[in-house]
N, C-alpha and C positions, 0 to 999 in steps of 0.2 A: 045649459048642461051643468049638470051639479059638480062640484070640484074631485078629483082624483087624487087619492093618498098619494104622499110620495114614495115611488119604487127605490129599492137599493139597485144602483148601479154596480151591477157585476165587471163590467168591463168597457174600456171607451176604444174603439178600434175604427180600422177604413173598412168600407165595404171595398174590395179591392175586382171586385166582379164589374163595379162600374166604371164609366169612361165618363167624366175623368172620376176617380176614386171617391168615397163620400163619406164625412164623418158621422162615424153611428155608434149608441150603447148599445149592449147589451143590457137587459131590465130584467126584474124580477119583481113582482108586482105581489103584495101582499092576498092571497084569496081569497084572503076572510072579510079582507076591506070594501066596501060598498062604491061602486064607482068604477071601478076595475076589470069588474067581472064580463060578462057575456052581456053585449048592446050594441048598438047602431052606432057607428062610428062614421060622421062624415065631411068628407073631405070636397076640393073643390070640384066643380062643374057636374054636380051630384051624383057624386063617385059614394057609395056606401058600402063598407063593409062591416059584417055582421059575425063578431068575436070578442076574447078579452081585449082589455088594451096589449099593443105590442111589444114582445120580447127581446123585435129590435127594433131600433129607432133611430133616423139618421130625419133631416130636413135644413137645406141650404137654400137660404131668400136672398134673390138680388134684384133689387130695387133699378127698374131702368126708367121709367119717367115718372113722374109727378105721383101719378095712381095707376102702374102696372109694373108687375111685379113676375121675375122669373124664378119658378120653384119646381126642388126635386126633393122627394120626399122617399124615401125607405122605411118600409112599412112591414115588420119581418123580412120575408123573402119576394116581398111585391115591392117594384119600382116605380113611381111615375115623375109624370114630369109634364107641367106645364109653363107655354112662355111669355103666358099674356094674362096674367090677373089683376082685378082692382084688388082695393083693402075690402070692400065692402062683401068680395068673394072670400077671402081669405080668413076676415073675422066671423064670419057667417058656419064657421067651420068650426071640428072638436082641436085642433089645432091649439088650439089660444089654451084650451085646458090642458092636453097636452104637454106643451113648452111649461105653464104655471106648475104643474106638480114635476117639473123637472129644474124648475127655478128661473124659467126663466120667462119673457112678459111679450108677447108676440105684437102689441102695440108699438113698442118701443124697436123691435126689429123692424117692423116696415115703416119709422120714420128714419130709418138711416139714410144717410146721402142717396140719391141717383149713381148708379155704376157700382156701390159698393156690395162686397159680397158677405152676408152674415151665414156664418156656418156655425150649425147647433147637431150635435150636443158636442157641452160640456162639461165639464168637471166646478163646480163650485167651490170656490175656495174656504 
């Protein structure tokens, strides 16, 4: 997947609709930028959706054994949530682009510890 401008981050807020609560931006995505616009977005267990990249953005990875991985992703106003993925599911995904045009490296989130909880987004300092 070819790389995604970075959006200005309008706002870092909870989704507070979820149980338990989940941290997400608000985005604003350049429209003139290439990458952004209207395409196939896809996520795990070939989950596709078919739009710009999203306005809102929330995704918390928690690493519970070796290679599975429990993730909840906020997708605008769509939730999911899966609780058994490899990495090989996970990078296989627009994810990894994703997190990189928000700064951050989705390789490096699912070598974290076992048990620990990585919650994205964030703010860059």
């Amino acid at each position: 997947m070819q790389d995604l401008p970075t959006p200005e981050i309008l706002e870092s807020c909870w989704a507070e609709t979820e149980s338990p609560p989940l941290a997400a931006l608000r985005l604003q995505w350049d429209p003139n930028m290439l990458g952004a616009a209207e395409r196939v977005w896809r996520l795990p267990e070939a989950v596709a959706l078919l739009g710009p990249a999203p306005e809102r953005f929330g995704v918390t990875i928690v690493r519970k054994d070796i290679d599975a991985y429990s993730v909840r992703l906020l997708w605008n106003d769509i939730r999911f949530e899966w609780t058994a993925l490899t990495r090989t599911q996970l990078l296989t995904t627009s994810l990894a682009a994703l997190l990189r045009a928000l700064g951050q490296d989705l390789w490096t989130l699912l070598n974290q510890p076992v048990h620990a909880v990585m919650l994205h987004p964030h703010k860059a300092a």
